[in-house]
C-alpha positions in Angstrom: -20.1 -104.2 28.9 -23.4 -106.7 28.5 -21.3 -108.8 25.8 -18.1 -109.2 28.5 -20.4 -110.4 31.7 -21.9 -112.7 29.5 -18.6 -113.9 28.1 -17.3 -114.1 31.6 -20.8 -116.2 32.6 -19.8 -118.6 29.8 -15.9 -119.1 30.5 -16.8 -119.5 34.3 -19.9 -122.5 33.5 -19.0 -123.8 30.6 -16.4 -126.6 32.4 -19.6 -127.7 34.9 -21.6 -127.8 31.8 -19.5 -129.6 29.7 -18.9 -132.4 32.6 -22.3 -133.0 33.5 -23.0 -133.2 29.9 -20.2 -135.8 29.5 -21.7 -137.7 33.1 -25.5 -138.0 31.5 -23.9 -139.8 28.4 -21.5 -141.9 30.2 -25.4 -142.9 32.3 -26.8 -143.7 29.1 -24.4 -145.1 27.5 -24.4 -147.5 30.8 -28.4 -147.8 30.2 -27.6 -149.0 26.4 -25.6 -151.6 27.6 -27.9 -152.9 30.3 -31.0 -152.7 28.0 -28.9 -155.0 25.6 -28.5 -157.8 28.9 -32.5 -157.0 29.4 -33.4 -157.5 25.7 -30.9 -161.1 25.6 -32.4 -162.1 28.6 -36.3 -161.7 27.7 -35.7 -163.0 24.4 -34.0 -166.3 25.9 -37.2 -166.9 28.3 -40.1 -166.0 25.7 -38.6 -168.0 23.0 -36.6 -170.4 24.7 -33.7 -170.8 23.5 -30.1 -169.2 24.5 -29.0 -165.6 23.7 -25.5 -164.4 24.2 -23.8 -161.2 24.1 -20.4 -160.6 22.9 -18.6 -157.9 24.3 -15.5 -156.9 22.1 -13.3 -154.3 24.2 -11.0 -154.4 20.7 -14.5 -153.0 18.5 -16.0 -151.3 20.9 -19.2 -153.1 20.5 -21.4 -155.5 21.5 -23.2 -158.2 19.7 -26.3 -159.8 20.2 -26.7 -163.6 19.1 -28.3 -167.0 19.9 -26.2 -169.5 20.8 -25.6 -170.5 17.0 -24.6 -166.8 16.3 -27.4 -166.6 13.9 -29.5 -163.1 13.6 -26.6 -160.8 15.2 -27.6 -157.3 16.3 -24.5 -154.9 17.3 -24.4 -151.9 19.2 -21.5 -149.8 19.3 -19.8 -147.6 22.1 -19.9 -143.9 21.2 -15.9 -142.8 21.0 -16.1 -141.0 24.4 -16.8 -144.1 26.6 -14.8 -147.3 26.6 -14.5 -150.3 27.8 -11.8 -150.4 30.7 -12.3 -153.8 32.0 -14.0 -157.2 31.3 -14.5 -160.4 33.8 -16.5 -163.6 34.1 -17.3 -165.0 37.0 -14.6 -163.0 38.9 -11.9 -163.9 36.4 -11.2 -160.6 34.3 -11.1 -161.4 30.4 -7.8 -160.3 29.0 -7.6 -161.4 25.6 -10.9 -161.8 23.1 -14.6 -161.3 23.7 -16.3 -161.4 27.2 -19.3 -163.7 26.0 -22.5 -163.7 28.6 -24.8 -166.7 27.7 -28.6 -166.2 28.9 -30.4 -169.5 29.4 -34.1 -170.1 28.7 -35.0 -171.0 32.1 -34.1 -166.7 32.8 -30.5 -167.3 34.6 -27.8 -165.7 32.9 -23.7 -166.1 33.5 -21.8 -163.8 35.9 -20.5 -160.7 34.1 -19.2 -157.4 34.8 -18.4 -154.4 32.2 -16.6 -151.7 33.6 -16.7 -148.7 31.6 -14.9 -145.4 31.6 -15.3 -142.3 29.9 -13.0 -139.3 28.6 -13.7 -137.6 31.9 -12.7 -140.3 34.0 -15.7 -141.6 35.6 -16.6 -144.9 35.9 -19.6 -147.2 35.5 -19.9 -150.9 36.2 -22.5 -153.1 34.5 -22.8 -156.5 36.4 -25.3 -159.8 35.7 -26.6 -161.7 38.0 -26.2 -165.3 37.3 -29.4 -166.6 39.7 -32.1 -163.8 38.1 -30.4 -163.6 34.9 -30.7 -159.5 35.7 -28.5 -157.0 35.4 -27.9 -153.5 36.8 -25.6 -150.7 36.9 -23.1 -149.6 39.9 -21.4 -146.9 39.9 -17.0 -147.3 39.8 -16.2 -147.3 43.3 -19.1 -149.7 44.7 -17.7 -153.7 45.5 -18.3 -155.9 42.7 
């Protein structure tokens, strides 16, 4: 009787487990992404000289470079969250990379990353050209 109210607990949680599990990865994930902006920014201020990130919806991946391409760094998306869309300055990026530049002075080009996960839910990564900062929005908010 013990072992069949527990297995009945589990079949009737497990779903709102399993989907607030997938939401807190699909936040971090987010997180990663912005941390790699942060990182490219402070980088291009303290040793002045311009950073840019690559963002390949093909690989899954960003990739971390000075202008030159020299000393690359790459992070890639875990398989349950992808990239659904990619635009600069307003203008989405169909075919190859969405490259952000970050500028010495600490202003950065206007991005956006939209990602989207297994579940369905939807996070939006956005620069700010003037600061050169970045910050996460949830899918529904205005770009």
């Amino acid at each position: 009787m013990v072992v069949l109210v527990i297995a009945l607990v589990l079949a009737v949680t497990y779903p709102s487990l399993s989907r607030g599990t997938a939401a807190i990865h699909m936040r971090a994930t987010a997180r990663d992404i912005l941390n790699v902006f942060r990182y490219a920014r402070e980088k291009a201020v303290t040793e002045q000289t311009g950073m840019q990130v690559a963002v390949r919806r093909d690989k899954q991946e960003l990739v971390l470079s000075d202008d030159l391409g020299d000393g690359s760094q790459s992070y890639v998306l875990p398989h349950d969250v992808k990239i659904q869309r990619l635009a600069l300055a307003g203008t989405e990026v169909m075919d190859g990379p969405l490259i952000v530049r970050f500028l010495p002075n600490g202003s950065a080009e206007n991005a956006e990353v939209l990602l989207k996960s297994d579940t369905g839910s939807e996070l939006r990564i956005v620069t700010d050209p003037i600061t050169g900062g970045a910050r996460v929005q949830s899918g529904e908010e205005a770009p």
